[in-house]
RONULUM-641996 format. One line per 4 residues: for each residue x, y, z of C-alpha. Coordinates in Angstrom, 1 decimal. Example, Ala and Ser with C-alpha at 12.3 -4.5 7.8 and 13.67 -1.06 7.14 Angstrom:
RONULUM-641996
12.3,-4.5,7.8 ~ 13.7,-1.1,7.1;
end
This chain:
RONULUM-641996
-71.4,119.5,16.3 ~ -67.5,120.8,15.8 ~ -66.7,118.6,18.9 ~ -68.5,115.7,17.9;
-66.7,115.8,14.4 ~ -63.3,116.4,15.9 ~ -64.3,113.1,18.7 ~ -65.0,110.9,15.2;
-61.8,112.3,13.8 ~ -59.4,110.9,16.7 ~ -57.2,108.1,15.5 ~ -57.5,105.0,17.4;
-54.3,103.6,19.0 ~ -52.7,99.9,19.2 ~ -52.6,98.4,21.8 ~ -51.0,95.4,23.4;
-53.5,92.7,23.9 ~ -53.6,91.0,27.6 ~ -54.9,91.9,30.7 ~ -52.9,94.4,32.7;
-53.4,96.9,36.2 ~ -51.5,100.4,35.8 ~ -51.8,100.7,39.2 ~ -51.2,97.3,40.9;
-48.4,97.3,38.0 ~ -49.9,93.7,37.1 ~ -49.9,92.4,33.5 ~ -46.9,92.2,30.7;
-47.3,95.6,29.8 ~ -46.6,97.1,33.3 ~ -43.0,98.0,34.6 ~ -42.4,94.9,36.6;
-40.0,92.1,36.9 ~ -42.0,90.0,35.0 ~ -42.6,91.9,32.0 ~ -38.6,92.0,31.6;
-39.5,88.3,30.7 ~ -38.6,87.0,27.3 ~ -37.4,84.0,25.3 ~ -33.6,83.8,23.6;
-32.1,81.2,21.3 ~ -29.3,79.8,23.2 ~ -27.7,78.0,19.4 ~ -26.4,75.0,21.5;
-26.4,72.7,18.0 ~ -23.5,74.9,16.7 ~ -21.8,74.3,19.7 ~ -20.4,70.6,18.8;
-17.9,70.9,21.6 ~ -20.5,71.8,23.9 ~ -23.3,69.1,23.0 ~ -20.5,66.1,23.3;
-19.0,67.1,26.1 ~ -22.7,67.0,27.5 ~ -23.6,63.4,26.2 ~ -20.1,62.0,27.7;
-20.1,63.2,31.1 ~ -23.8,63.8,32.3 ~ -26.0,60.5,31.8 ~ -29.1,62.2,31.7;
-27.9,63.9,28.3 ~ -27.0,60.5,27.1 ~ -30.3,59.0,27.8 ~ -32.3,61.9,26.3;
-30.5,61.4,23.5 ~ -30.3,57.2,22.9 ~ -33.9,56.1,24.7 ~ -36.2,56.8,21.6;
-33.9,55.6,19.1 ~ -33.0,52.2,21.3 ~ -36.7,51.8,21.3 ~ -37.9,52.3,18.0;
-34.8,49.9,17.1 ~ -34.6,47.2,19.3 ~ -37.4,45.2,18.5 ~ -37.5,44.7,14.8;
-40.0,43.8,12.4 ~ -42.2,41.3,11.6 ~ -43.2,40.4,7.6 ~ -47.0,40.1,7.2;
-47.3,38.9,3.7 ~ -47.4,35.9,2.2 ~ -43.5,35.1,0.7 ~ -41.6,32.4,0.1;
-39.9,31.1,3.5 ~ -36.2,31.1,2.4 ~ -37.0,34.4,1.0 ~ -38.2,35.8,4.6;
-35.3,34.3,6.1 ~ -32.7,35.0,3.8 ~ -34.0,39.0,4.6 ~ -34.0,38.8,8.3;
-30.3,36.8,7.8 ~ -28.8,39.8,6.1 ~ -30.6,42.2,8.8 ~ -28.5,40.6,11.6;
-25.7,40.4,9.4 ~ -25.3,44.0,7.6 ~ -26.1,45.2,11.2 ~ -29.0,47.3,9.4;
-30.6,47.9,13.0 ~ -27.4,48.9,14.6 ~ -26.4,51.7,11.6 ~ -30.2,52.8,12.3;
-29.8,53.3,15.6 ~ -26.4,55.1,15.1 ~ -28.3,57.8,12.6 ~ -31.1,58.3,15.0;
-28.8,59.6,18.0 ~ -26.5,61.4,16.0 ~ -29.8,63.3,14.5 ~ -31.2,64.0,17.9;
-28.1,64.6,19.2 ~ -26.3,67.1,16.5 ~ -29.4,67.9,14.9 ~ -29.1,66.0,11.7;
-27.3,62.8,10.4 ~ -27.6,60.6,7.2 ~ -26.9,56.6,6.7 ~ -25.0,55.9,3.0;
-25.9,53.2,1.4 ~ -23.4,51.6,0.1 ~ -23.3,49.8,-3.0 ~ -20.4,48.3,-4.0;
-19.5,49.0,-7.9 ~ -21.4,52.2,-8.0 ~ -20.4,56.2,-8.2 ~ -21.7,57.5,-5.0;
-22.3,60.8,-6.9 ~ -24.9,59.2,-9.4 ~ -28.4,58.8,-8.6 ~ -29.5,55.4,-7.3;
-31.4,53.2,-9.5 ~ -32.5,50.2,-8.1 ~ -32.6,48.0,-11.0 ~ -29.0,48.0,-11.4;
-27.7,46.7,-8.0 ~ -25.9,43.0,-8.9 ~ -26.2,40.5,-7.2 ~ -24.5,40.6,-3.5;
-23.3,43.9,-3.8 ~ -25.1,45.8,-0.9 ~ -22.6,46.0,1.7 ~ -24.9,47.8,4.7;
-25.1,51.8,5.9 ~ -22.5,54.0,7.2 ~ -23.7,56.3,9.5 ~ -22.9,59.8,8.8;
-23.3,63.0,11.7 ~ -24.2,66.5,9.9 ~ -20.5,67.5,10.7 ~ -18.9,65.2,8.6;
-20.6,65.8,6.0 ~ -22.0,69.0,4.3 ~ -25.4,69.7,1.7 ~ -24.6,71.5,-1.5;
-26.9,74.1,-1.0 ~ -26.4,75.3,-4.6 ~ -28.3,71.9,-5.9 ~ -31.6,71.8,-5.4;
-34.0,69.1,-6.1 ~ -36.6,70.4,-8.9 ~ -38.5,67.0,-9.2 ~ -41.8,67.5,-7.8;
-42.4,65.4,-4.7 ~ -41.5,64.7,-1.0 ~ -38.1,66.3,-2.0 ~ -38.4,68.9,-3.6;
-35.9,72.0,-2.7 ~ -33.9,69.7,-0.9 ~ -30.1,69.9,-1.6 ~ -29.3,67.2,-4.0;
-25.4,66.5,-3.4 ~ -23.8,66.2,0.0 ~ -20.1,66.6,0.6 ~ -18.0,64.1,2.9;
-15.6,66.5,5.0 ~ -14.3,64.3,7.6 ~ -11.8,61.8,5.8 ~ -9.6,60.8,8.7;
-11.0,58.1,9.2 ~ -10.3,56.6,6.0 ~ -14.2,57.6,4.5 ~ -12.9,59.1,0.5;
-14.1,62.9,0.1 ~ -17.2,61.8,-1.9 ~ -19.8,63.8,-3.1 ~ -22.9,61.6,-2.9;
-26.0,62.1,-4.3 ~ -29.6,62.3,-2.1 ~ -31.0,59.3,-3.5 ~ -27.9,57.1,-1.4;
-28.5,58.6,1.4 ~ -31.1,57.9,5.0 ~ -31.2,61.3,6.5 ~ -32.8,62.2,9.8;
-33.4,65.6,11.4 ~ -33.6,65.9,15.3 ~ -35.7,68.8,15.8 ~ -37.8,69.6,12.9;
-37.4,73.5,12.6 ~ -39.5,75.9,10.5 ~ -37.8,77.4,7.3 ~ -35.9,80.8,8.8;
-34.6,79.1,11.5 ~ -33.4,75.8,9.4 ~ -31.1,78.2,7.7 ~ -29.2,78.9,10.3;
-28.3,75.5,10.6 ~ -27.2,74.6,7.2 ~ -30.7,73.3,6.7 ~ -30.0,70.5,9.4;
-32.1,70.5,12.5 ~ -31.9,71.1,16.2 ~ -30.3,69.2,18.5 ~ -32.5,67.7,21.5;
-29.9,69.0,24.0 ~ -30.8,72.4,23.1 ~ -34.1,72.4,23.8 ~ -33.5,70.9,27.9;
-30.4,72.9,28.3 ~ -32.0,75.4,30.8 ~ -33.6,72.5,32.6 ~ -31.0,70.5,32.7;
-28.4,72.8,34.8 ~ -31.5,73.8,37.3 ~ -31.5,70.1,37.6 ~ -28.0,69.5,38.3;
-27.7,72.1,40.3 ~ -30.6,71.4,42.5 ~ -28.6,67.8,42.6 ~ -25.1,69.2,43.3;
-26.7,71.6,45.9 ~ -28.3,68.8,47.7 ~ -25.3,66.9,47.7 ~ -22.8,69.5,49.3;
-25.8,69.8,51.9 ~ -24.3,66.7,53.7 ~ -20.9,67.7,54.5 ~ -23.0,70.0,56.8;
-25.7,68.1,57.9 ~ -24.0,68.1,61.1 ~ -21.9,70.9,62.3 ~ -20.0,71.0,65.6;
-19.2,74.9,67.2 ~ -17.2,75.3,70.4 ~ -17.0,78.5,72.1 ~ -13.6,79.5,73.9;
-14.1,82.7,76.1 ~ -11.5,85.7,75.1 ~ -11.0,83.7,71.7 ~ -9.8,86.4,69.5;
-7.4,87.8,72.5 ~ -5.6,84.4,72.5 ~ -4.9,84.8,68.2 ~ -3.9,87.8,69.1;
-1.0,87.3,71.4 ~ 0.1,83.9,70.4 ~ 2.8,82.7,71.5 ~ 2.5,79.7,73.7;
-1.6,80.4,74.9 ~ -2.6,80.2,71.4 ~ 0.0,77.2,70.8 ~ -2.3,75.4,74.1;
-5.4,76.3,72.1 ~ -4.5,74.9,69.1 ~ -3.4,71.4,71.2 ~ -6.3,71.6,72.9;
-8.6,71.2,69.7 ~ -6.6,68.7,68.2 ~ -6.8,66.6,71.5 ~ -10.5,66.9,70.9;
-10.5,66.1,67.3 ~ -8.4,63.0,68.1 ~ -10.1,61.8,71.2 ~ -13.9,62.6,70.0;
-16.3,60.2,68.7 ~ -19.3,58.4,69.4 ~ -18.0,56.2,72.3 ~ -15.5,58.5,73.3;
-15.6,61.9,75.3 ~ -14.6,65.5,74.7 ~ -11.8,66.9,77.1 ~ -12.7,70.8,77.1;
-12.1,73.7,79.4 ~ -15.1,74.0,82.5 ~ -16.1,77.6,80.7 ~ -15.8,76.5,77.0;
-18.8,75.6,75.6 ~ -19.4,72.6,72.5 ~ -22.9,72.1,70.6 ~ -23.5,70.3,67.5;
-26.2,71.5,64.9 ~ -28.8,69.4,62.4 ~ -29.5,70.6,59.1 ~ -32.6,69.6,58.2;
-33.0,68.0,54.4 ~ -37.4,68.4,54.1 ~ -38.2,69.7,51.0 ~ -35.3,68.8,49.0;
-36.5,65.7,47.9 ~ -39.6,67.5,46.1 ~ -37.7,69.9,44.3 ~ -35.5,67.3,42.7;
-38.7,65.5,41.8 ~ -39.9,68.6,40.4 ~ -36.8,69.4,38.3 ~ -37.2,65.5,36.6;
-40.8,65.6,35.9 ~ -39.5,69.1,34.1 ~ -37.0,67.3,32.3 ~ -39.3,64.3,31.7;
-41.6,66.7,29.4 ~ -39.0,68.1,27.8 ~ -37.4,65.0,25.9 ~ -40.9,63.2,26.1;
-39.7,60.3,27.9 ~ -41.1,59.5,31.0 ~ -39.9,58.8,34.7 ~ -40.3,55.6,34.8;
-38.2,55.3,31.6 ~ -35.5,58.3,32.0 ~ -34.8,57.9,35.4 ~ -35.5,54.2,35.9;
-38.0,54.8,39.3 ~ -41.2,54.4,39.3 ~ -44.0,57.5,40.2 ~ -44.5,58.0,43.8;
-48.6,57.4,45.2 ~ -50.4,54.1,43.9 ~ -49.3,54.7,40.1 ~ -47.4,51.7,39.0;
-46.2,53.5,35.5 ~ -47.7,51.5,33.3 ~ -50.5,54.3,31.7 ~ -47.1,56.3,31.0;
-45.1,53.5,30.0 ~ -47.6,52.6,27.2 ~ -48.4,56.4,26.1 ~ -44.8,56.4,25.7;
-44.8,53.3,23.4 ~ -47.7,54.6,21.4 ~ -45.3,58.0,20.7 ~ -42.6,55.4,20.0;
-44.8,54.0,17.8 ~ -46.0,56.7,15.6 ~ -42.0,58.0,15.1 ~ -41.6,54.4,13.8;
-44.4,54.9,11.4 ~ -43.6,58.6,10.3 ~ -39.5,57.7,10.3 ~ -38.5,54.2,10.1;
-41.1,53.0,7.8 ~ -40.2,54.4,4.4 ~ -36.6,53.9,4.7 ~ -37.0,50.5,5.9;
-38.8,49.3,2.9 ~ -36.0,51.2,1.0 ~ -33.9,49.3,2.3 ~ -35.7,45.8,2.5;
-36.3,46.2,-1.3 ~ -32.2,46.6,-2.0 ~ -31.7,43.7,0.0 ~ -34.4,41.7,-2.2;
-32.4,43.1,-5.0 ~ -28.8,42.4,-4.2 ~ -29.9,38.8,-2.4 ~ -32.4,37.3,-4.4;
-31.7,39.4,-7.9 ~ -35.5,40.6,-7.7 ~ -37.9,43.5,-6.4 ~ -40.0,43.5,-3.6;
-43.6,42.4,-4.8 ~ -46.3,45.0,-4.3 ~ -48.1,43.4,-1.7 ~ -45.2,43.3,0.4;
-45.7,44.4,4.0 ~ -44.8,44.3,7.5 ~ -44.8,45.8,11.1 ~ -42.7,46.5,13.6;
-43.0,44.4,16.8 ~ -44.4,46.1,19.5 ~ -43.0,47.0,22.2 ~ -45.2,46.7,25.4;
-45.0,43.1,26.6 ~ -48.0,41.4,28.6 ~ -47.5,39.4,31.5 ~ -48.4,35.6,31.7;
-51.7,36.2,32.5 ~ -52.9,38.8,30.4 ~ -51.0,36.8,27.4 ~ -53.1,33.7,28.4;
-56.1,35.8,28.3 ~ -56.0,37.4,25.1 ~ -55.2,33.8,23.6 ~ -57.9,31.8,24.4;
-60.0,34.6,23.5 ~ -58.2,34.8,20.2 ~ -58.2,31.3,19.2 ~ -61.9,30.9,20.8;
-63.0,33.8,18.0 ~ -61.6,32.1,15.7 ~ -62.7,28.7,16.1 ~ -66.3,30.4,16.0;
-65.6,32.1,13.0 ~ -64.4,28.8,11.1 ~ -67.5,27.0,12.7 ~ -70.0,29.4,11.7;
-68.5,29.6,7.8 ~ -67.1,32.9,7.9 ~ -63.7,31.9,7.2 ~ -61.8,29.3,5.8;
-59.4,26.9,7.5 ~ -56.8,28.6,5.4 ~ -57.3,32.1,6.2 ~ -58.0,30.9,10.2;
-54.4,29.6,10.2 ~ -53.2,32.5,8.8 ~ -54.6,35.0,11.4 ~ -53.4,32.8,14.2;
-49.8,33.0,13.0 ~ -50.4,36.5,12.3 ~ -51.2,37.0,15.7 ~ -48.6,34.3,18.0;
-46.2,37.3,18.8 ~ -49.3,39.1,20.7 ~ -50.9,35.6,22.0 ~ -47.3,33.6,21.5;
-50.2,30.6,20.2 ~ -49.4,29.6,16.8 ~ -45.7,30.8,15.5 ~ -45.0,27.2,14.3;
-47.3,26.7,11.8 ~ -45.4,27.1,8.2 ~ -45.9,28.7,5.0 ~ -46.0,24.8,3.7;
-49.0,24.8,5.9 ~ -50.6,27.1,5.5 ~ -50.5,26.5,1.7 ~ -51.4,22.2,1.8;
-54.6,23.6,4.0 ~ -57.7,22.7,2.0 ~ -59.0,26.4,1.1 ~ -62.6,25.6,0.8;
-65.1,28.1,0.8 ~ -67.8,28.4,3.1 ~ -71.1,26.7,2.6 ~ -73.9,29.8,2.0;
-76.6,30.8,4.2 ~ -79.4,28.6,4.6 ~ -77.6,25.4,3.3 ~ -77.6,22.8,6.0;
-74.6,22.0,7.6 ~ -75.2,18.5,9.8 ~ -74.9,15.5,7.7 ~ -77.8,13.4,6.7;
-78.4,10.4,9.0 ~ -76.2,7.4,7.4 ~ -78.9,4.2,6.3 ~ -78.8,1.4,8.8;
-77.3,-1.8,7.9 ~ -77.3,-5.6,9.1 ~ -80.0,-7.7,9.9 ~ -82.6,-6.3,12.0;
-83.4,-7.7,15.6 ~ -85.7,-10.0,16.1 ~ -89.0,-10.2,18.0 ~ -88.9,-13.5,19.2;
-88.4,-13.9,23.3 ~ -84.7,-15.0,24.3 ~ -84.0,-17.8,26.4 ~ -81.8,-17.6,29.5;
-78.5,-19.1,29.0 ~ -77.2,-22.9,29.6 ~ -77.0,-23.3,33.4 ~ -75.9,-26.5,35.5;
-79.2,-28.0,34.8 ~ -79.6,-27.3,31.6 ~ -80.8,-24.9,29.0 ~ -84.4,-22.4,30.0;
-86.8,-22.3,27.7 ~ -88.3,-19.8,30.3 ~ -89.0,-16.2,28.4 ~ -86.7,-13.1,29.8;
-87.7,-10.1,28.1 ~ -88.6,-8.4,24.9 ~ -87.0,-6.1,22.6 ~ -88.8,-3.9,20.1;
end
């Protein structure tokens, strides 16, 4: 009984989860050289030096960094509701001309490159330190977005944003500390201001970085220099893929002594060296010996390939679209080319789309001296583009659905137009038809289920034909009065 007690009384240990084998010393928990494993931070984003020194001189930094933002910039938008046609173009005039797309594109990298970056919007007339309010921007007096890197300029991190929302703890001011190149030392309020993150980090770790996040270089560093590496390696591979030896008998005697032996030695191999090639011969001694070596490069070519496809997950980008080459086997690129777009995609819609409409409703402001209506919307075009064929296809299957659906009553003729404008950038059927119209259509509405749609037979009118026999007509000898035919 005492033993039994004192066996319940034994305090039960912690222990490290995982599978191990003491004596195989297998397992994390066992002395061997894989248990010494573990993860460090590396802090390249503090290193600014460092990170543009990467994006000048290695190309695979600078396409890491300016792929996704090229992409989820280069193709635009599209309006989808209904607004007046100078209105649409007078706001995709101002896009091309405040170079909105190109200042978007500018904050992206710098984010994913530094970490962080913000886009001021700049109003003429107003203090940059006050809080934006949209219903006072005059008329013309949007002048674009200066991109801004997170090293020229810094949060106030004693001014927090106590408004509940999307915002909230945020820092509400942000210093401008780089004025040499002619930018005042403002202090501008959040609500001017388009900031982008590059790395989303959790709380702890955003305050080491002045509440900015990580640059995307950080995160490939380590596979990055096995890459180049692995490349450089390879390269210095070929100044000896074929090495030449030649044995001279008593060698080192002849370094030895010198003198006017090793003087003949050293003409002799310059002889050679100046006499040697491929159509040429090689003028040596009867008991010296020459033999050339081949290094052999298998193998090489799948380690590089290994290294990229590494690097390819890292920045989520894939071969086909980093490196420019296509996979190797029967794969064509195309199932990773259009994952890729659908990630584009969804950035656009988590990113791009709110400060887009931000900035779509200033330009409504400052332009055409009102706001956005509420049913305003649009899309961004996509990206993946269908060959002839495929583009065909989808528009006779388009239109024919439509067609049916106007046929059957479903929709109107107004409302059918509209869906095939909507739709000309995927089918390319359809972009010329107007908002003039669209709008002179006749927007009937469809007749209801069990009314007949063919039109009653129209009454027949004229005189009716007779029953009488016709005659044959007038010959040379005269008219017939022979009966033909009938008609009933």
């Amino acid at each position: 009984m005492a033993r039994n007690k004192q066996a319940s009384r034994r305090t039960v240990q912690a222990t490290a989860d995982g599978y191990e084998n003491f004596v195989a010393r297998v397992g994390m928990q066992t002395p061997n050289q894989h248990s010494a494993s573990t993860y460090r931070a590396n802090f390249t984003s503090r290193n600014r030096m460092l990170v543009e020194w990467s994006y000048r001189s290695s190309w695979l930094i600078g396409e890491s960094v300016d792929a996704i933002p090229d992409d989820m910039t280069r193709k635009g938008i599209r309006i989808t509701s209904e607004i007046d046609a100078k209105d649409r173009g007078t706001l995709e005039a101002q896009l091309d001309q405040l170079q909105i797309w190109d200042a978007l594109n500018d904050v992206l990298k710098w984010s994913r490159l530094y970490g962080g970056a913000v886009g001021f919007i700049m109003i003429e007339g107003q203090a940059p330190m006050t809080p934006l309010r949209l219903e006072t921007i005059g008329e013309g007096k949007f002048k674009g977005i200066l991109p801004l890197d997170r090293w020229m300029i810094n949060p106030v991190l004693t001014r927090r944003i106590k408004e509940m929302g999307p915002n909230l703890g945020k820092p509400e001011l942000y210093d401008v500390v780089t004025t040499a190149t002619g930018i005042p030392a403002w202090r501008i309020h959040h609500s001017r201001l388009i900031r982008f993150d590059g790395v989303t980090l959790p709380f702890q770790q955003k305050m080491t970085e002045n509440e900015w996040g990580m640059s995307v270089v950080e995160r490939i560093w380590d596979r990055l220099t096995a890459f180049d590496s692995a490349t450089v390696g390879a390269a210095q591979l070929v100044y000896k893929a074929h090495l030449r030896t030649y044995k001279v008998e008593k060698l080192r005697e002849l370094i030895a002594l010198g003198g006017p032996a090793f003087e003949a030695l050293l003409k002799n191999i310059d002889l050679i060296r100046q006499f040697q090639s491929n159509e040429g011969m090689t003028l040596m001694d009867a008991r010296d010996t020459f033999e050339t070596h081949q290094y052999s490069f298998s193998g090489l070519d799948d380690i590089l390939s290994q290294f990229a496809e590494q690097i390819s997950g890292a920045v989520g980008i894939p071969l086909v679209r980093l490196f420019g080459q296509s996979p190797k086997g029967f794969s064509t690129g195309d199932a990773d080319l259009a994952n890729y777009y659908d990630r584009v995609s969804s950035l656009q819609e988590r990113r791009l789309r709110l400060p887009v409409r931000r900035v779509l409703d200033i330009m409504h402001r400052s332009e055409l001296g009102k706001p956005l209506p509420d049913d305003f919307t649009f899309e961004f075009n996509p990206l993946w583009q269908m060959s002839d064929v495929d583009r065909s296809t989808v528009a006779v299957n388009t239109t024919t659905a439509i067609v049916n659906a106007l046929d059957a009553g479903l929709m109107t003729t107004k409302a059918a137009m509209t869906d095939l404008r909507e739709n000309s950038d995927v089918t390319g059927i359809g972009a010329s038809i107007t908002d003039e119209d669209i709008e002179n259509a006749e927007d009937e509405a469809p007749p209801g289920i069990g009314e007949l749609v063919d039109k009653p037979p129209e009454p027949t009118g004229g005189d009716p034909i007779s029953n009488e026999p016709t005659a044959d007509s007038a010959g040379g000898r005269g008219y017939r009065k022979r009966a033909l035919r009938w008609f009933k």
